[in-house]
N, CA, C and O atoms as a CHARMM CRD file, in Angstrom:
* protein
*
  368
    1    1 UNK  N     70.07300   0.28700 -65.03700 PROA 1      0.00000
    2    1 UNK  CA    68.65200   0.05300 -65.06300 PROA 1      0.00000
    3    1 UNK  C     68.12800   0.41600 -66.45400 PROA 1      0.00000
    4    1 UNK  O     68.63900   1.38400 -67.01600 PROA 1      0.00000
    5    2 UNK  N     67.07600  -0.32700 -67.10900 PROA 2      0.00000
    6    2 UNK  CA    66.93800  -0.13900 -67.75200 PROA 2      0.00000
    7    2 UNK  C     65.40600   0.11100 -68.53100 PROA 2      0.00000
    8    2 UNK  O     65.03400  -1.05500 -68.66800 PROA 2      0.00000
    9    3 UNK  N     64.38700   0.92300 -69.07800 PROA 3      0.00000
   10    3 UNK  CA    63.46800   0.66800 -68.94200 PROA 3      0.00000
   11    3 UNK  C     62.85800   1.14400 -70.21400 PROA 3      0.00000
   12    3 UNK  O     63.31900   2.00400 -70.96500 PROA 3      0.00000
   13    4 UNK  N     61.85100   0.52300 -70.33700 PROA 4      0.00000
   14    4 UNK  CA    60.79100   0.44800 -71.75600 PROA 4      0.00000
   15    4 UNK  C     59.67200   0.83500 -71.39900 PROA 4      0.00000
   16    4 UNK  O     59.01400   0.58900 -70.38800 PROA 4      0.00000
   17    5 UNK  N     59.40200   1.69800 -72.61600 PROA 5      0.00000
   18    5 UNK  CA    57.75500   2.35600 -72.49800 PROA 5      0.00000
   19    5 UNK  C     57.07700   2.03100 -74.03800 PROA 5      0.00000
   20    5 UNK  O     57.32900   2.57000 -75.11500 PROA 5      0.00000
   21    6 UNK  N     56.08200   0.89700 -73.69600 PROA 6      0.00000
   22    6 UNK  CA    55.90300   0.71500 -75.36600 PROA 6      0.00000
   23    6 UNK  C     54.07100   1.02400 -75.23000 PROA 6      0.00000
   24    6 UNK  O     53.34800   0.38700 -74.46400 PROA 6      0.00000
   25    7 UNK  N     53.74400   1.77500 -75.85800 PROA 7      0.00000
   26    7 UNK  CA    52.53000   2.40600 -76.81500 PROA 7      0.00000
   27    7 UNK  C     51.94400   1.88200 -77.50800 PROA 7      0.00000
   28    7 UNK  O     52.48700   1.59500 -78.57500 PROA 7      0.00000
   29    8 UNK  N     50.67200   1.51600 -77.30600 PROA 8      0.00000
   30    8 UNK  CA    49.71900   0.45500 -78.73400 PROA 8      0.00000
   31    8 UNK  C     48.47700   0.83700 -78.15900 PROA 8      0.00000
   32    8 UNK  O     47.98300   1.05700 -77.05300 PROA 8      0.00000
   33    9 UNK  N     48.08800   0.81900 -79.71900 PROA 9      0.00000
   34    9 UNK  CA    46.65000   1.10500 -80.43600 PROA 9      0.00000
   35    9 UNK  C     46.17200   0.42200 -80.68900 PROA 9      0.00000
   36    9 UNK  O     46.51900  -0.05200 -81.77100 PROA 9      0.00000
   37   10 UNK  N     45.05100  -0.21600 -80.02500 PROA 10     0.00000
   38   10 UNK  CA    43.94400  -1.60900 -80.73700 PROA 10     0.00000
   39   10 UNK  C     42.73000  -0.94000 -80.94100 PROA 10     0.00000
   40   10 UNK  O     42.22000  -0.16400 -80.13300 PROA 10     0.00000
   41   11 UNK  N     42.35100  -1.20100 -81.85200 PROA 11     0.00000
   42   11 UNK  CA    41.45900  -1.29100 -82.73300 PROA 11     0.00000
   43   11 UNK  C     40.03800  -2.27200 -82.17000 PROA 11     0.00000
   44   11 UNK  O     40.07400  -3.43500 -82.57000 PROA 11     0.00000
   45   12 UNK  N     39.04000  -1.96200 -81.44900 PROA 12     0.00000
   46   12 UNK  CA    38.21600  -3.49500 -81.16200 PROA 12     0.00000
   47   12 UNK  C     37.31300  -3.86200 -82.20200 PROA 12     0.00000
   48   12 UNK  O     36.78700  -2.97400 -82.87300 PROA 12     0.00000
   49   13 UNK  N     37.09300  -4.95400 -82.39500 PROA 13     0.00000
   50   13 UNK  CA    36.12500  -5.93700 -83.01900 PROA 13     0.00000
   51   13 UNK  C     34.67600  -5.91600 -82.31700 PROA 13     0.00000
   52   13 UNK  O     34.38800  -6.60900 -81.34100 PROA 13     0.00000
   53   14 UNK  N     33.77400  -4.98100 -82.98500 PROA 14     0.00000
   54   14 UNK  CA    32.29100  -5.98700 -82.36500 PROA 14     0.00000
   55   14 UNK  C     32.16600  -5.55100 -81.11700 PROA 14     0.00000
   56   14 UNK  O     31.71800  -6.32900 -80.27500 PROA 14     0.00000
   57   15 UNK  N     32.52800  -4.25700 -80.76400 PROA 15     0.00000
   58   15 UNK  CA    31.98200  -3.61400 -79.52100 PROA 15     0.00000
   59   15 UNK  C     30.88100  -2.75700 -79.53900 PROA 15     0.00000
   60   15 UNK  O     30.89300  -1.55200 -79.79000 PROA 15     0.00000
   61   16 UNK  N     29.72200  -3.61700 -79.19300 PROA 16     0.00000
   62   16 UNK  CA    28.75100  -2.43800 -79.17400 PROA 16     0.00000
   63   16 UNK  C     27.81300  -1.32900 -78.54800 PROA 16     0.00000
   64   16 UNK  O     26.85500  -0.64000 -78.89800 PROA 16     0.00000
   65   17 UNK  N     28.97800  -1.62200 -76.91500 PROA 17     0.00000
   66   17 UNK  CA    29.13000  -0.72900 -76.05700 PROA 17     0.00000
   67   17 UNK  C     29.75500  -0.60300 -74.87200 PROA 17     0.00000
   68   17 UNK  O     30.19000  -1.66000 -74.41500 PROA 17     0.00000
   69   18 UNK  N     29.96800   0.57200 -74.10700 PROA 18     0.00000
   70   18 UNK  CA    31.24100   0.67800 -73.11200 PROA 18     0.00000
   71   18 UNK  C     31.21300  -0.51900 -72.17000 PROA 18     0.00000
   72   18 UNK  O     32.27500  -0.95000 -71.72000 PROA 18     0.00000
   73   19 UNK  N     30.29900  -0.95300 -71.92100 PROA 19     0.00000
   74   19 UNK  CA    30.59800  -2.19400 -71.02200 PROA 19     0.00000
   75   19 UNK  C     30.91900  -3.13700 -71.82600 PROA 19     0.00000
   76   19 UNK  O     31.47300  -3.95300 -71.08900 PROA 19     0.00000
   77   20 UNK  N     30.92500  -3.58600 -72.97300 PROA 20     0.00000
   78   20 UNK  CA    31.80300  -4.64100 -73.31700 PROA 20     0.00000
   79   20 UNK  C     33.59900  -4.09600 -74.27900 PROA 20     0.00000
   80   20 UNK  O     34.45400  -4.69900 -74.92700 PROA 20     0.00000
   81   21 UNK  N     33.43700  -3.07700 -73.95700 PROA 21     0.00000
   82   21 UNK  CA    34.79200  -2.32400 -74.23300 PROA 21     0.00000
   83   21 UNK  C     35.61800  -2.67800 -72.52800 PROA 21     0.00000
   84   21 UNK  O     36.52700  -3.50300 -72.44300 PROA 21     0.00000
   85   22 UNK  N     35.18600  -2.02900 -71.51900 PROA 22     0.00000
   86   22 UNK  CA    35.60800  -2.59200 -70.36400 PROA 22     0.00000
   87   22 UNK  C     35.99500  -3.64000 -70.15300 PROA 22     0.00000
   88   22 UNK  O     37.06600  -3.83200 -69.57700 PROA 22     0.00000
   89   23 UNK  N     34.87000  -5.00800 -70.75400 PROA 23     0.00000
   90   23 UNK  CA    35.06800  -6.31100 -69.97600 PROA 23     0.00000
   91   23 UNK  C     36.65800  -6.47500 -71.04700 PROA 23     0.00000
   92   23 UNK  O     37.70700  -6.97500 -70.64000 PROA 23     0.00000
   93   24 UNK  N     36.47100  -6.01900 -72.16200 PROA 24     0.00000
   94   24 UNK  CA    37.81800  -6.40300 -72.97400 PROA 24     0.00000
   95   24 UNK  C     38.91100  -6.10000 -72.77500 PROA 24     0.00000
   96   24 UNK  O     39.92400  -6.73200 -73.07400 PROA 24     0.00000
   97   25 UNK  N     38.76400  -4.45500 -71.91000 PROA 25     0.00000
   98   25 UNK  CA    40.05800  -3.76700 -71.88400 PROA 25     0.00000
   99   25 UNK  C     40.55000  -4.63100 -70.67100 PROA 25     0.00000
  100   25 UNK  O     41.67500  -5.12900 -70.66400 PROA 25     0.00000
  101   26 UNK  N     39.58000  -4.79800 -69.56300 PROA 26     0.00000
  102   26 UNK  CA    39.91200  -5.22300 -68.50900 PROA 26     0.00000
  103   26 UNK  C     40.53000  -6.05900 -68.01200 PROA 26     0.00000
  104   26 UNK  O     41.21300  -5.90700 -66.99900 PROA 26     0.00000
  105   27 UNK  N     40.34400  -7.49300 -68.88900 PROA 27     0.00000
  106   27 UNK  CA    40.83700  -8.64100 -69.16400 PROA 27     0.00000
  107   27 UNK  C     41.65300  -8.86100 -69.99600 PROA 27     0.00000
  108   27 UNK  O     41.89500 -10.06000 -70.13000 PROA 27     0.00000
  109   28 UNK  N     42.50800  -7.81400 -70.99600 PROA 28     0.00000
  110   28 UNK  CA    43.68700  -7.51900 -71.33000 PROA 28     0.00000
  111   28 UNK  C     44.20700  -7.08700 -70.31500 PROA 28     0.00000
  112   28 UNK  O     45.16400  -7.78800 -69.98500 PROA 28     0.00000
  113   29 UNK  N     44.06300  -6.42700 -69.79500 PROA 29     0.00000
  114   29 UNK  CA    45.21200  -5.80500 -69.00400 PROA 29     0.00000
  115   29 UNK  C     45.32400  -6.15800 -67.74300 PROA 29     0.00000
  116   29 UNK  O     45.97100  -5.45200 -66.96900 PROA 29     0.00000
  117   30 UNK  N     44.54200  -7.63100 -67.22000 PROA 30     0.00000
  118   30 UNK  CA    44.71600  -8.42900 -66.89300 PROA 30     0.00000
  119   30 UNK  C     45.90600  -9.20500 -66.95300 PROA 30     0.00000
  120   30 UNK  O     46.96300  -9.21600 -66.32300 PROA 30     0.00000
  121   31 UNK  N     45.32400  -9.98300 -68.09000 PROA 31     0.00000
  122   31 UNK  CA    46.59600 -10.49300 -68.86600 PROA 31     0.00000
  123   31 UNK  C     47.75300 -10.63700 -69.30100 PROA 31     0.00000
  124   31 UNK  O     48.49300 -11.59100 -69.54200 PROA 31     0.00000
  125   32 UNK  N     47.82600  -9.01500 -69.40000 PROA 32     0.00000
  126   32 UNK  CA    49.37400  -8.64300 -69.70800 PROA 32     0.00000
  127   32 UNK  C     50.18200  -8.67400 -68.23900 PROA 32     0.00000
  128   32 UNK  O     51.28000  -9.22500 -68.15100 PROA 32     0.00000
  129   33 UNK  N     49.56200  -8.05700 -67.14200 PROA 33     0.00000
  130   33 UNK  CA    49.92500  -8.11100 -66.09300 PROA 33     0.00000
  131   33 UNK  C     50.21200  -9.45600 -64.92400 PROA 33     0.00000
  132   33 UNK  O     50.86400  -9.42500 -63.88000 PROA 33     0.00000
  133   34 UNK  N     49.68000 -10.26100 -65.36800 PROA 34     0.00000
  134   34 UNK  CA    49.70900 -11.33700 -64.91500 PROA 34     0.00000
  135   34 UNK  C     50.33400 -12.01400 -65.76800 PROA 34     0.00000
  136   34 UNK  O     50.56000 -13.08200 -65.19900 PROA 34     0.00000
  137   35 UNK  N     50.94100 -12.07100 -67.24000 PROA 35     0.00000
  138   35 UNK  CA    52.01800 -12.89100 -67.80400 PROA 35     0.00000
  139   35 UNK  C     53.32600 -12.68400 -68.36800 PROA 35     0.00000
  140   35 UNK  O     54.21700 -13.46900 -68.69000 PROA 35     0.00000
  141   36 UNK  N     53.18100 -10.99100 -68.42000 PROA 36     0.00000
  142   36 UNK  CA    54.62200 -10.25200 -68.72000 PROA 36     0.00000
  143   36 UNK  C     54.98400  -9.83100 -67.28400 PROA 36     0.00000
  144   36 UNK  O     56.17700  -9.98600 -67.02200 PROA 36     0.00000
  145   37 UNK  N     54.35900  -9.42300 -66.47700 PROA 37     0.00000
  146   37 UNK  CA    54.84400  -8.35200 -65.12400 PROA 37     0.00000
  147   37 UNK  C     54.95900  -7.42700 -65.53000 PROA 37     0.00000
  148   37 UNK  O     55.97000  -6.89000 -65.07800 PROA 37     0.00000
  149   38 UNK  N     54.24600  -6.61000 -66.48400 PROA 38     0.00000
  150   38 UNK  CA    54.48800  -5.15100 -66.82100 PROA 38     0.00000
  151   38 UNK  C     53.17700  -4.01700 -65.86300 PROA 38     0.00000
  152   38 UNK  O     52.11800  -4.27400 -65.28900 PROA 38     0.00000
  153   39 UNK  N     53.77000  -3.05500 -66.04500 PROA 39     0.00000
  154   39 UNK  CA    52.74000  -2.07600 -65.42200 PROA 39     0.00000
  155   39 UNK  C     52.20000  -1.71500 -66.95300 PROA 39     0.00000
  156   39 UNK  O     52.79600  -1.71600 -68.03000 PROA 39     0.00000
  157   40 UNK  N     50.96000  -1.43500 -66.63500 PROA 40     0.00000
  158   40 UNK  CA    49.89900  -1.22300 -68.08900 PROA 40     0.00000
  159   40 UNK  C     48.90900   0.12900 -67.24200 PROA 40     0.00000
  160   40 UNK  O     48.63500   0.03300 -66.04600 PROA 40     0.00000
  161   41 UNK  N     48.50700   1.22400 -68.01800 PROA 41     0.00000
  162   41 UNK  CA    47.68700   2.10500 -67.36800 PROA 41     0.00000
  163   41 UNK  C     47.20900   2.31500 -69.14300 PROA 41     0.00000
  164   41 UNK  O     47.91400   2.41300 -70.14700 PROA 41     0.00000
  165   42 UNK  N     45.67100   2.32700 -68.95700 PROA 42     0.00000
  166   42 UNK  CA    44.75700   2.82300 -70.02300 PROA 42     0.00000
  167   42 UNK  C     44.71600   4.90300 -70.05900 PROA 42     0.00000
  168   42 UNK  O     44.34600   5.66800 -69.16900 PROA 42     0.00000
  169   43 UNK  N     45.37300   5.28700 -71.76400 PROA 43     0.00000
  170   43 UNK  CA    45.28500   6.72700 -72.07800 PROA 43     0.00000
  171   43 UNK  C     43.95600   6.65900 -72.80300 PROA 43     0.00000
  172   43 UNK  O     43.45600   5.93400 -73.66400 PROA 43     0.00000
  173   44 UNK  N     43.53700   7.88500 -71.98100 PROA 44     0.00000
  174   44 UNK  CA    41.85500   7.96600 -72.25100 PROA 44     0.00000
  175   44 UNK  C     41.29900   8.39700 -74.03900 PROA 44     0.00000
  176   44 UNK  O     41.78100   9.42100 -74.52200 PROA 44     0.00000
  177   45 UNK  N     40.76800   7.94800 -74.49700 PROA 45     0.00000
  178   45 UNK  CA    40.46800   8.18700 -75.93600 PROA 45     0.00000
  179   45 UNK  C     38.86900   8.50100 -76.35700 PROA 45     0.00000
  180   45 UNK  O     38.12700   7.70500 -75.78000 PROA 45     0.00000
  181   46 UNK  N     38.30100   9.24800 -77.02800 PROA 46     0.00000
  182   46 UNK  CA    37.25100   9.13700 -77.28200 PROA 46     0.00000
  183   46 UNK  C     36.31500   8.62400 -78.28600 PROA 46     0.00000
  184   46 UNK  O     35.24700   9.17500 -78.55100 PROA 46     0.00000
  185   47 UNK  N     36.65900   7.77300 -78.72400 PROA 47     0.00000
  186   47 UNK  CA    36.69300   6.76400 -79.76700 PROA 47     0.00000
  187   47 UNK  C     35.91800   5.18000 -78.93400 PROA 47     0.00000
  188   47 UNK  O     36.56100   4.45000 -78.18000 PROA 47     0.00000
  189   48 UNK  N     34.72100   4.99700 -79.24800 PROA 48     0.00000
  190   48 UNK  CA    34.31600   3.76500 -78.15600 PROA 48     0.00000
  191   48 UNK  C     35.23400   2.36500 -78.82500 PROA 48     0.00000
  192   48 UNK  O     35.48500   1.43200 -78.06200 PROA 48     0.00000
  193   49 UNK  N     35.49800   2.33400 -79.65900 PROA 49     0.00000
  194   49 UNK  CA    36.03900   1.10800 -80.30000 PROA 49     0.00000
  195   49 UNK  C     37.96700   1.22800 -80.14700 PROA 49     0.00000
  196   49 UNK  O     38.65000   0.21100 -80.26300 PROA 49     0.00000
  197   50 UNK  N     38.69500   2.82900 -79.83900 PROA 50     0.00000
  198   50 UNK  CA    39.73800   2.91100 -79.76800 PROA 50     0.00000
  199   50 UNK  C     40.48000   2.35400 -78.25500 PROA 50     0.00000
  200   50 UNK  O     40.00300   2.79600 -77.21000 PROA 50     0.00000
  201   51 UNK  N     41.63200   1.39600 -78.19200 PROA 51     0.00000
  202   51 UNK  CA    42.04900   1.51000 -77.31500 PROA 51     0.00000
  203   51 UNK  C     43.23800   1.83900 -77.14200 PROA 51     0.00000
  204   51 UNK  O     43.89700   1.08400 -77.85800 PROA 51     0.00000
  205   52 UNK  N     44.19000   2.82500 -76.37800 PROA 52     0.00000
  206   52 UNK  CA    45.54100   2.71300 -76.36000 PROA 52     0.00000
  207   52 UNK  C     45.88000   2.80500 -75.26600 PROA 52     0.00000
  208   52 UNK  O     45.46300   3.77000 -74.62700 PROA 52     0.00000
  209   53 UNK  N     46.87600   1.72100 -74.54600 PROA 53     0.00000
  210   53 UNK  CA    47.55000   1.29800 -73.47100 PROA 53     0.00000
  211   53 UNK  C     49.36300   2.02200 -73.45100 PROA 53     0.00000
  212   53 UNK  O     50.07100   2.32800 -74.41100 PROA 53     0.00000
  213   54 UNK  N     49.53000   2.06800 -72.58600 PROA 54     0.00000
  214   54 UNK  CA    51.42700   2.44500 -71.62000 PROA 54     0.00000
  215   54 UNK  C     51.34100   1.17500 -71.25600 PROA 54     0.00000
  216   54 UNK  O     50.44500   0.60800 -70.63000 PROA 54     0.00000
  217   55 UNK  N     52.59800   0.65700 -71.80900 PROA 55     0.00000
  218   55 UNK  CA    53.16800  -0.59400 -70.88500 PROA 55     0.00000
  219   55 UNK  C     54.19300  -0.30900 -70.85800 PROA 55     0.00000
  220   55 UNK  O     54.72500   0.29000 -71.79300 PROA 55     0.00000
  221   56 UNK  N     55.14300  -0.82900 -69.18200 PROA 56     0.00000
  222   56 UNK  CA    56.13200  -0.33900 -68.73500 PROA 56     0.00000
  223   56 UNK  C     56.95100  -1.47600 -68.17900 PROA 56     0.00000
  224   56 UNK  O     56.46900  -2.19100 -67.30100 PROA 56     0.00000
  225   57 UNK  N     58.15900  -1.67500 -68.64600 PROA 57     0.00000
  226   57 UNK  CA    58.89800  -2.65300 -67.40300 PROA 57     0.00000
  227   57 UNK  C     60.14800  -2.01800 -67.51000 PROA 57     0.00000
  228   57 UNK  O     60.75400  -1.46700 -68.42900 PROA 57     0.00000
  229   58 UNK  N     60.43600  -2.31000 -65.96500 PROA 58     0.00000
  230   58 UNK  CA    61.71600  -2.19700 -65.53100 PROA 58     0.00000
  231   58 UNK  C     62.90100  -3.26500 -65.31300 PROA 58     0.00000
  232   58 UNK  O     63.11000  -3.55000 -64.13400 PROA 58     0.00000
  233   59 UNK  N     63.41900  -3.67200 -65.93400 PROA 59     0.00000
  234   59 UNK  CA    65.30200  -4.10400 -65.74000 PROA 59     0.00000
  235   59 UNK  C     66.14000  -4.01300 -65.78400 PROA 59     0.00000
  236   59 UNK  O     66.65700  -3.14000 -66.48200 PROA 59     0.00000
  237   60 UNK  N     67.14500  -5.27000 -64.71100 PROA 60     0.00000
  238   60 UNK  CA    68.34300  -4.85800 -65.13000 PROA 60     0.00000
  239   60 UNK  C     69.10400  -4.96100 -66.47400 PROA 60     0.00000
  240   60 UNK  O     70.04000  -4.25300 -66.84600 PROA 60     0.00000
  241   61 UNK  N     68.47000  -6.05800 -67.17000 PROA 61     0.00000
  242   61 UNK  CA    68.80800  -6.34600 -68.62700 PROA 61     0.00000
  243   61 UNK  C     68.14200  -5.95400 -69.87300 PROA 61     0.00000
  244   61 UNK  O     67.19600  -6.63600 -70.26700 PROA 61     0.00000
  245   62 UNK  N     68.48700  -5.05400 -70.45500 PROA 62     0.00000
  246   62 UNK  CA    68.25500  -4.65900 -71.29200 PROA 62     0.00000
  247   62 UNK  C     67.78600  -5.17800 -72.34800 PROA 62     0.00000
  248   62 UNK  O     66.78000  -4.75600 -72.91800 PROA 62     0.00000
  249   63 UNK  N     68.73100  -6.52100 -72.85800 PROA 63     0.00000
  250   63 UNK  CA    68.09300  -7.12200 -74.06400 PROA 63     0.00000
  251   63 UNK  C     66.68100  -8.06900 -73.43000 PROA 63     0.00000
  252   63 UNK  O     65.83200  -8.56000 -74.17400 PROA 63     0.00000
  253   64 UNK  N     66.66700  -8.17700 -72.02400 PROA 64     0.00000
  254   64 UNK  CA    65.18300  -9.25900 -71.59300 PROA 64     0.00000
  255   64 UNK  C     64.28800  -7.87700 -71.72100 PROA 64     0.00000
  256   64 UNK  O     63.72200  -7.79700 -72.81100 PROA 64     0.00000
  257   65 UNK  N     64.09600  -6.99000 -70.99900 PROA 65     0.00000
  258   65 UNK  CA    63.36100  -5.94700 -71.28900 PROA 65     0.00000
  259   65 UNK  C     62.87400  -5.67500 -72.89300 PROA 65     0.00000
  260   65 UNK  O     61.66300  -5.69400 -73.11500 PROA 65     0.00000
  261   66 UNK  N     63.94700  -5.38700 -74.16300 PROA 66     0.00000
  262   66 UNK  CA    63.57300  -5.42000 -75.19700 PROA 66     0.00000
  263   66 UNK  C     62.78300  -6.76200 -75.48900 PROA 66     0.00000
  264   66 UNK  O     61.57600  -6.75600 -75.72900 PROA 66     0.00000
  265   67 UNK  N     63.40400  -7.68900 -75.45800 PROA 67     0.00000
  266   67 UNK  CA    62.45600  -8.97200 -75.89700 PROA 67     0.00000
  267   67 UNK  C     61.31500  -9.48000 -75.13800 PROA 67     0.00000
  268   67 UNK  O     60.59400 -10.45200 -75.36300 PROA 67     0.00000
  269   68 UNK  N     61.30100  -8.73800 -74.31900 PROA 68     0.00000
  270   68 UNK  CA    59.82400  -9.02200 -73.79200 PROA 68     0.00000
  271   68 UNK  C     58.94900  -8.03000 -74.60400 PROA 68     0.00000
  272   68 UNK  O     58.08600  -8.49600 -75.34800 PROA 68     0.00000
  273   69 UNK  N     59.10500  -6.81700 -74.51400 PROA 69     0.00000
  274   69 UNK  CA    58.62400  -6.30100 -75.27200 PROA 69     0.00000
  275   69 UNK  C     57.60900  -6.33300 -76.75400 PROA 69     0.00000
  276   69 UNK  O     56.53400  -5.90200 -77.17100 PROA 69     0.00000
  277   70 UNK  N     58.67200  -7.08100 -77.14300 PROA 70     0.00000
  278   70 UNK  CA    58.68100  -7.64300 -78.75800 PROA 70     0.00000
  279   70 UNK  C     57.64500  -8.57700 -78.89900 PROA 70     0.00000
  280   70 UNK  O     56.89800  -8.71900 -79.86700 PROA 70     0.00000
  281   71 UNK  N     57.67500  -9.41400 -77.48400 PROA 71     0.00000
  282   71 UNK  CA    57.19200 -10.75400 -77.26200 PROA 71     0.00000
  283   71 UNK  C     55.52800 -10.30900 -77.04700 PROA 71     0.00000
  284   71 UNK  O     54.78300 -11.27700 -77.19700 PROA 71     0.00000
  285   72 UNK  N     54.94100  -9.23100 -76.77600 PROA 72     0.00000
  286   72 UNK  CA    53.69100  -8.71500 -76.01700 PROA 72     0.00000
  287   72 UNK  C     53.23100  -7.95200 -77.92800 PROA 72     0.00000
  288   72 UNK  O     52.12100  -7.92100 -78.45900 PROA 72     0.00000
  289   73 UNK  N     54.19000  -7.60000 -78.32700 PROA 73     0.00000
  290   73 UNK  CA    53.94000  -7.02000 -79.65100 PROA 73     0.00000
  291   73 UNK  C     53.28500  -7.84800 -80.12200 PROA 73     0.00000
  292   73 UNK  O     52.06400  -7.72600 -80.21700 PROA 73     0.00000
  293   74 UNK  N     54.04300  -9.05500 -80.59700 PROA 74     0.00000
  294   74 UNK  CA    53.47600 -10.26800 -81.26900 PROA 74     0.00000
  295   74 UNK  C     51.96400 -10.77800 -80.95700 PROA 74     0.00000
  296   74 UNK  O     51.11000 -11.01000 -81.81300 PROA 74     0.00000
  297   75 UNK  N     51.81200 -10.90300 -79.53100 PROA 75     0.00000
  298   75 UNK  CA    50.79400 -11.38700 -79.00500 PROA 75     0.00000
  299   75 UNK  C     49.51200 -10.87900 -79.13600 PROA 75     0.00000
  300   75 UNK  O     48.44100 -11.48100 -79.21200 PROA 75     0.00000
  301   76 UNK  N     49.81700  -9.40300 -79.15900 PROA 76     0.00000
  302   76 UNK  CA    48.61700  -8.49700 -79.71300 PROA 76     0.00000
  303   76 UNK  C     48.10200  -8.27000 -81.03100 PROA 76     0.00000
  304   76 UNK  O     47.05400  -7.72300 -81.37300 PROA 76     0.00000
  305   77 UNK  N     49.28700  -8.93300 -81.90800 PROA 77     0.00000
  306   77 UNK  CA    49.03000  -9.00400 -83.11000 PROA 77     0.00000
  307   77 UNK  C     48.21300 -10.12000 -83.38000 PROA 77     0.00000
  308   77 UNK  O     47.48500 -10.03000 -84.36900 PROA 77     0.00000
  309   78 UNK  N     48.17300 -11.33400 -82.59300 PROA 78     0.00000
  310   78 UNK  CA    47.20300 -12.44000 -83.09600 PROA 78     0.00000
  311   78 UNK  C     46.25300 -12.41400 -82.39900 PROA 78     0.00000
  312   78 UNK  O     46.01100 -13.59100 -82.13200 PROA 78     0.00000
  313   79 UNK  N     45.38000 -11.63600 -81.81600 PROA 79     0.00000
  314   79 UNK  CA    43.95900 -11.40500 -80.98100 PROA 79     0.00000
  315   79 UNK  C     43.20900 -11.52200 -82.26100 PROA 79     0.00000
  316   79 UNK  O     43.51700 -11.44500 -83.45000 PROA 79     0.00000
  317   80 UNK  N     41.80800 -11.79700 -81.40600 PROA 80     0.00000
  318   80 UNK  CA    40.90800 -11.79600 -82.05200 PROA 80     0.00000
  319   80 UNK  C     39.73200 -11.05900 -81.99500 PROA 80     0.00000
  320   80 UNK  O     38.81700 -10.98100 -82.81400 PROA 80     0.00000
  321   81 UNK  N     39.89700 -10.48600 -80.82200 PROA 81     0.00000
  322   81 UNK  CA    39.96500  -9.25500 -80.32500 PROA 81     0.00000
  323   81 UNK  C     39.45500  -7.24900 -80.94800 PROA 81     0.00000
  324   81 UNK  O     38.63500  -6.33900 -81.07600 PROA 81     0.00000
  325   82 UNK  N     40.50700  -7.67500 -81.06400 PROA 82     0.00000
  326   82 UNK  CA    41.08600  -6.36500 -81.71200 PROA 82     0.00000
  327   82 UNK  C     42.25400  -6.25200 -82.76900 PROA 82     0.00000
  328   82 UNK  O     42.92400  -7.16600 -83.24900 PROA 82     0.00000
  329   83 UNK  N     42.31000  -5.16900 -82.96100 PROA 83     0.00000
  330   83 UNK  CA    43.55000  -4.99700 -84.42800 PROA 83     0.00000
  331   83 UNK  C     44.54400  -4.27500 -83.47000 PROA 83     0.00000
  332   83 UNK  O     44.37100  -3.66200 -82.41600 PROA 83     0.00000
  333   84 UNK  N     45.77500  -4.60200 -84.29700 PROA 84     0.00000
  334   84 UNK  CA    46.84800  -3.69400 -83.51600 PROA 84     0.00000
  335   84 UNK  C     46.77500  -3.02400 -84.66900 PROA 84     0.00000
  336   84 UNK  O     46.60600  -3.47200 -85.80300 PROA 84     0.00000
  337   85 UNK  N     46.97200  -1.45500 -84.15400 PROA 85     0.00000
  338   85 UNK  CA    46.70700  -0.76200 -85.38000 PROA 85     0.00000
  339   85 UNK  C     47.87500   0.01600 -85.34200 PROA 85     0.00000
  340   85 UNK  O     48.33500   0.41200 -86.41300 PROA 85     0.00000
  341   86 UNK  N     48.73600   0.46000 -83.70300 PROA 86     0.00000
  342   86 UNK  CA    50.12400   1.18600 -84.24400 PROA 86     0.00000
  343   86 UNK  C     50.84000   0.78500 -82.81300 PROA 86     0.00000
  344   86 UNK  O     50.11800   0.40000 -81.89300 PROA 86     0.00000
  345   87 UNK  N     52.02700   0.86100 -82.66400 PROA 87     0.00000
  346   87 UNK  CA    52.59400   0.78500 -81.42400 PROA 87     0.00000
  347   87 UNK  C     54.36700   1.46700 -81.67500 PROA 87     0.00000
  348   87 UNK  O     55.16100   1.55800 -82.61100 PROA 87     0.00000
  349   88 UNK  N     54.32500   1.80600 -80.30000 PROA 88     0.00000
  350   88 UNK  CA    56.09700   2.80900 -80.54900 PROA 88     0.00000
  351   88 UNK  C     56.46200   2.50800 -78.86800 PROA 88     0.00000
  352   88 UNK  O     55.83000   2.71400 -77.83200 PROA 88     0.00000
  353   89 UNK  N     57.94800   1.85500 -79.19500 PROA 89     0.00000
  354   89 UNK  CA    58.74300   1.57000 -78.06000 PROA 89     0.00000
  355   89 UNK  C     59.65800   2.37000 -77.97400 PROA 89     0.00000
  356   89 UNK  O     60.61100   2.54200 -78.73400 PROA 89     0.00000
  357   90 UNK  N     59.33800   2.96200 -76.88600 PROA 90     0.00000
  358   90 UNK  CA    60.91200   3.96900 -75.99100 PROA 90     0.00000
  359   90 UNK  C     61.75300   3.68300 -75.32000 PROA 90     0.00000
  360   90 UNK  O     61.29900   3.24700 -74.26200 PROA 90     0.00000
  361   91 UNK  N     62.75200   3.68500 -75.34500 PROA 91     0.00000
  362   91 UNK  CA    63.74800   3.25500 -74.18000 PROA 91     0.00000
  363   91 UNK  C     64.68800   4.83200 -73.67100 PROA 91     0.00000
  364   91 UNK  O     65.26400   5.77200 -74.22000 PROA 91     0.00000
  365   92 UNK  N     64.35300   4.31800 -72.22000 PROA 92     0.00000
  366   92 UNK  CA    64.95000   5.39200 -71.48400 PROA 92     0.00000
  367   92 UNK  C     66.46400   4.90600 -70.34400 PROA 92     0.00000
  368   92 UNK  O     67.03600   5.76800 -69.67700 PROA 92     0.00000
């Protein structure tokens, strides 16, 4: 079994308050969940414009696990959204 814990920091664009930080976070993590199958849980920050997410999947294959991974990296990098500002993948 094999499993990934990858960490990212977005940065938002043009939030100019918690309810439209919500509708954004919300509908990311939407998103991710409905097109990777990952588990995603929001780490609380106090920063209204900071966001940083846990995303988690579990497999049996290791290299699909990594490249999915990789694949959600990318994706966050071309928002328009927000900035990816740092991210760190663990494997356990």
């Amino acid at each position: 079994m094999h499993i990934r814990l990858l960490e990212v920091r977005l940065r938002l664009y043009r939030v100019a308050n918690i309810k439209e930080r919500r509708s954004v976070v919300e509908g990311l993590v939407a998103r991710l969940r409905r097109q990777f199958n990952v588990s995603v849980a929001e780490i609380p920050s106090q920063e209204r414009d900071l966001v940083i997410l846990a995303l988690v999947n579990v497999s049996s294959d290791g290299a699909y696990a990594e490249g999915m991974m990789e694949e959600i990296v990318e994706k966050l990098q071309g928002s328009r959204e927000f900035y990816l500002e740092d991210h760190k993948l663990e494997v356990f």
